[in-house]
Structures are given as structure tokens and as C-alpha cells.
N, C-alpha and C positions, 0 to 999 in steps of 0.2 A: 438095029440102030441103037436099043440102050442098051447091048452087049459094048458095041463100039465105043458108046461115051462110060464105059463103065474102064476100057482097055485104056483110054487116053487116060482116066483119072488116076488110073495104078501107074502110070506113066510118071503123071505128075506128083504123083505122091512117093513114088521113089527116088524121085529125083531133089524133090525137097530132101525127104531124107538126106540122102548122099550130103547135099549140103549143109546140113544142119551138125551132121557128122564130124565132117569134114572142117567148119569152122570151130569147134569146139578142141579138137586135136590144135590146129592150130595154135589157138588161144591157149590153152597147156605147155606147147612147145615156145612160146614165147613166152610165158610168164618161168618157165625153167631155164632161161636162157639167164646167168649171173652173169656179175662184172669178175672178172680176175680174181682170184683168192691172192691177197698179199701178205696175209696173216703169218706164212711161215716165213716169208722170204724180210719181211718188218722184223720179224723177234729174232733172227740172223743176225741182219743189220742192226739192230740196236748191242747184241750182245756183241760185236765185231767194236761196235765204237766205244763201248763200254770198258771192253777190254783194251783200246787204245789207248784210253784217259787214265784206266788202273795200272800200264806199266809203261807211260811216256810220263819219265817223272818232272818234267816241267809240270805238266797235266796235275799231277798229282799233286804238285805242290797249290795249283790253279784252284781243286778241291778244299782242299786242305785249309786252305784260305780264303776261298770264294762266297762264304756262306749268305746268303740271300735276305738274313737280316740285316749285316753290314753294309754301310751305306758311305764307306770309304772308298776314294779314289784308289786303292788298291785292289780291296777286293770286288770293284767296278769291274779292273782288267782284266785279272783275272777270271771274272764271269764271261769277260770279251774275248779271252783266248781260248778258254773253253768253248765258246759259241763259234767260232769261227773254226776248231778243229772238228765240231760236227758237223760243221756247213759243207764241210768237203765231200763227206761222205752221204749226203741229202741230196736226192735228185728235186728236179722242177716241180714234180707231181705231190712232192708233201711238205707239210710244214711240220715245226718242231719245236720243244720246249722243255727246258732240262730246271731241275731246282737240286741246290744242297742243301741238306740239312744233316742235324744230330742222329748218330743212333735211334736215341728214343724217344725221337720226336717220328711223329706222322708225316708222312712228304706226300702231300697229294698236290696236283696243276694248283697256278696261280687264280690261272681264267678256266674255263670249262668251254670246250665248243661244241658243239653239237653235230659229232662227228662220229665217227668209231674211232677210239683214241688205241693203240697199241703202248703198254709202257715197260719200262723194265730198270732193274734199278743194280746196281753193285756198290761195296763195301771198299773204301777208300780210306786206312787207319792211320797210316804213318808214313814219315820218310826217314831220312839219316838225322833228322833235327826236331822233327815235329811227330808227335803224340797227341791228335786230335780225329777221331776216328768221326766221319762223316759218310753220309750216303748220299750219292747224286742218281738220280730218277730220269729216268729221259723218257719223253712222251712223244709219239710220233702220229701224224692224222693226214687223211688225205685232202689237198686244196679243195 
């Protein structure tokens, strides 16, 4: 008899085990489980639109003129036609936010979000008329 309740207890106590196991794998395999890596397929698409802005010379002229301290109804539009030829290229899932500024000046986001931001920036110097070398930053995050 306490052979028998000694076989039922190694019963039960393997079978705890088992699951004690068993739940822990689990819990590893779910906490391993990511969202999507978009980090390469973001720095693509930003350098894709970057370079749309750097050789679509309306764009550049957009640049060129659009700078973020100006508070003219021109270089209003020109922030607007710049915004709008990125919006083409933005899907639903992100938001976005570009700034120009000087050479050598610092170009960081307006607002900050609390996000993982992706950014990336290129050199926009001139056209056929204009010698004012600017940089536009594009920052991209997910909704």
C-alpha cells in the first residue's frame, strides 16, 4: 500500500513537471515571437523619396525654397508640394514629417513622438538659378 501511494505520487510529480516544462517553453516561444522588421524596407523607402525630391526639379526647387523658418505664403506651398509628393509614397500604417534646413544648421523633428522614428536626410544644393544648399530630413514612424 505505501509502495502504491509512493507510484501515484512519482505520477504526479512528473506530470507537474511535464507541465511546468511545457509552460515555460511556451512563454519563451511567445515572448520571441516580433512584430515585422520594417527597418530595412523604411530606410529604402525613404531613400527612394529622397531621391525623388533630389532629381524632380520642381521638388528641388520646393527645397530650395521651402525652408521652415519662412513663414511666407510661398514657402508655405512649397512645404505643401513637398508634403504631398511624399504622401504618395506613405502607406496607411505610418506617419511622417520632413523639415529643411541649412547645411549647418542641426535638423532634428519639430515634435518628438514616442515612437521608433526611422530618419534619413539628403543634400539639395542648387538648380539652374538658385545657389542655396539645403538639407531636408524625412522622418518616418509607425501609427
Amino acid at each position: 500500500m505505501i509502495n502504491e501511494k509512493k507510484g501515484y505520487l512519482r505520477i504526479v510529480e512528473a506530470f507537474i513537471a511535464i507541465i511546468l516544462i511545457a509552460s515555460v517553453l511556451i512563454f519563451l516561444y511567445v515572448n520571441n515571437v516580433q512584430k515585422p522588421n520594417y527597418e530595412e524596407s523604411i530606410y529604402k523607402l525613404e531613400r527612394a523619396i529622397l531621391e525623388e525630391i533630389s532629381s524632380n526639379s520642381s521638388l528641388r526647387d520646393a527645397v530650395l525654397n521651402g525652408d521652415y523658418k519662412l513663414t511666407n505664403q510661398g514657402a508655405e506651398n512649397n512645404r505643401t508640394l513637398i508634403n504631398n509628393a511624399i504622401n504618395k509614397y506613405i502607406n496607411n500604417e505610418f506617419n511622417f514629417a520632413f523639415k529643411i534646413c541649412d547645411l549647418n544648421e542641426i535638423c532634428g523633428a519639430e515634435s518628438f513622438v514616442n515612437k521608433e522614428v526611422f530618419s534619413n536626410q539628403i543634400s539639395v544644393s542648387s538648380n539652374l538659378d538658385i545657389y542655396n544648399p539645403k538639407i531636408i530630413r524625412l522622418f518616418i514612424w509607425e501609427k
